[in-house]
C-alpha positions as CSV (number, residue, x, y, z in Angstrom):
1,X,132.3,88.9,76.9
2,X,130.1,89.0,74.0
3,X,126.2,89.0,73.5
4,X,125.3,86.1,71.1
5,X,123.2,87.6,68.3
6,X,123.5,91.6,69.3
7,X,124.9,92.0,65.8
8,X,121.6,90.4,64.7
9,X,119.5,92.7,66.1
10,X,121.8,95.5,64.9
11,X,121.1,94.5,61.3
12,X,116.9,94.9,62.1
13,X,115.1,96.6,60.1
14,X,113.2,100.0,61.4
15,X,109.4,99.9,61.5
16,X,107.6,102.8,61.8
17,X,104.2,101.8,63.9
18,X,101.0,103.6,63.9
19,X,98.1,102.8,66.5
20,X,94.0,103.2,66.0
21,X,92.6,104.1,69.9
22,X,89.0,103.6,68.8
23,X,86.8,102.6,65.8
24,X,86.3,105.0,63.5
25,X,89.5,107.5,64.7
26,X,92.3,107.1,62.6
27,X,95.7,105.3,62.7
28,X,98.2,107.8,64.3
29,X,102.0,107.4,64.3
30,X,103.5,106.6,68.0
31,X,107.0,105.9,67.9
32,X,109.6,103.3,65.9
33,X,111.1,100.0,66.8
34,X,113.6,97.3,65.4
35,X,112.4,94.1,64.1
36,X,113.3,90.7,62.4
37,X,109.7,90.9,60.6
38,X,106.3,92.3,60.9
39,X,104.8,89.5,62.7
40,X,107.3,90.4,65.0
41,X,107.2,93.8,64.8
42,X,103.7,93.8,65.4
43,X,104.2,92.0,68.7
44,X,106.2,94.2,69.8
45,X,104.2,97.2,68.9
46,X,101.5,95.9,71.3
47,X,103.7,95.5,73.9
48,X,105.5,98.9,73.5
49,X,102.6,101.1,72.3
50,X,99.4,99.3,73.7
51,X,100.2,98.4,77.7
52,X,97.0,99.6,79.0
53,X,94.9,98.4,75.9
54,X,94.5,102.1,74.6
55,X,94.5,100.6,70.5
56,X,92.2,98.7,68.6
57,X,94.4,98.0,65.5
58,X,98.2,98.3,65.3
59,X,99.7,98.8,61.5
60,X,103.3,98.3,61.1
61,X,105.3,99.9,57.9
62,X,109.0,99.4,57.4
63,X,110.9,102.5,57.0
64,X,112.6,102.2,53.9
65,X,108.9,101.8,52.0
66,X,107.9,106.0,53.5
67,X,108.5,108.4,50.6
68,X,108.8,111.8,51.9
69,X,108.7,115.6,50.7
70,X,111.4,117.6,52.1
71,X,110.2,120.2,54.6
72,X,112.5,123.0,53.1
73,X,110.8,123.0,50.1
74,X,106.9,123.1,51.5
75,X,106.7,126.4,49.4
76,X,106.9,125.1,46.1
77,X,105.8,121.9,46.8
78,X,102.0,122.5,48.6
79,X,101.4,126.1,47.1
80,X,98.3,126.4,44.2
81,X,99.9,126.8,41.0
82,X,99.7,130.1,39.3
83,X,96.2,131.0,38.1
84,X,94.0,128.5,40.0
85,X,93.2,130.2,43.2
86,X,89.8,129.0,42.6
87,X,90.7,125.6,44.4
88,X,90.7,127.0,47.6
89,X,87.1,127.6,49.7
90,X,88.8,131.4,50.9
91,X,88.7,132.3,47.0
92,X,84.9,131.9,47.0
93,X,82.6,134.5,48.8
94,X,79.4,133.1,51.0
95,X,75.7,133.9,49.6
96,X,73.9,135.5,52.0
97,X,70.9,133.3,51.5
98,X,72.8,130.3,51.6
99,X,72.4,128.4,55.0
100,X,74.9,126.2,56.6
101,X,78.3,128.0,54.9
């Protein structure tokens, strides 16, 4: 026997969802679900992610729109170029008579 429409929800897109606890805290990533559509997916986010009403605001992103760096090359890819140490606070030293540093 055959479930009508489980090749429907096969062909759902991924949503990525990320959930605000409080005002001003940011939105944190909590987990992934399968959608027809946002509105959906947004329903379902709340009733996945926010049972015991820990979120104020619920953001839903489809998968396919994340553009990622690739961990292997975190080197190359977050590393100061060559000559410009200067943009980090460690290259600077701390004035004695300076408060609050």
């Amino acid at each position: 026997m055959t479930v009508t429409g489980a090749d429907d929800r096969e062909s759902w897109p991924l949503w990525e969802v990320f959930v605000r606890a409080g005002r001003g805290l940011s939105h944190v990533h909590v987990g992934s679900l399968h959608a027809p559509d946002g509105a959906m997916a947004v329903r379902n986010a709340r009733d996945l992610y926010t049972r015991r009403g820990e979120g104020v605001s619920i953001w839903v992103v489809p998968s396919d729109a994340i553009t990622t760096s690739d961990p292997d090359s975190k080197g190359a890819y977050f590393e100061s170029p060559a000559g410009k140490n200067y943009r980090h606070a460690t290259y600077y030293t701390a004035s004695e008579g300076v408060p609050h540093l």
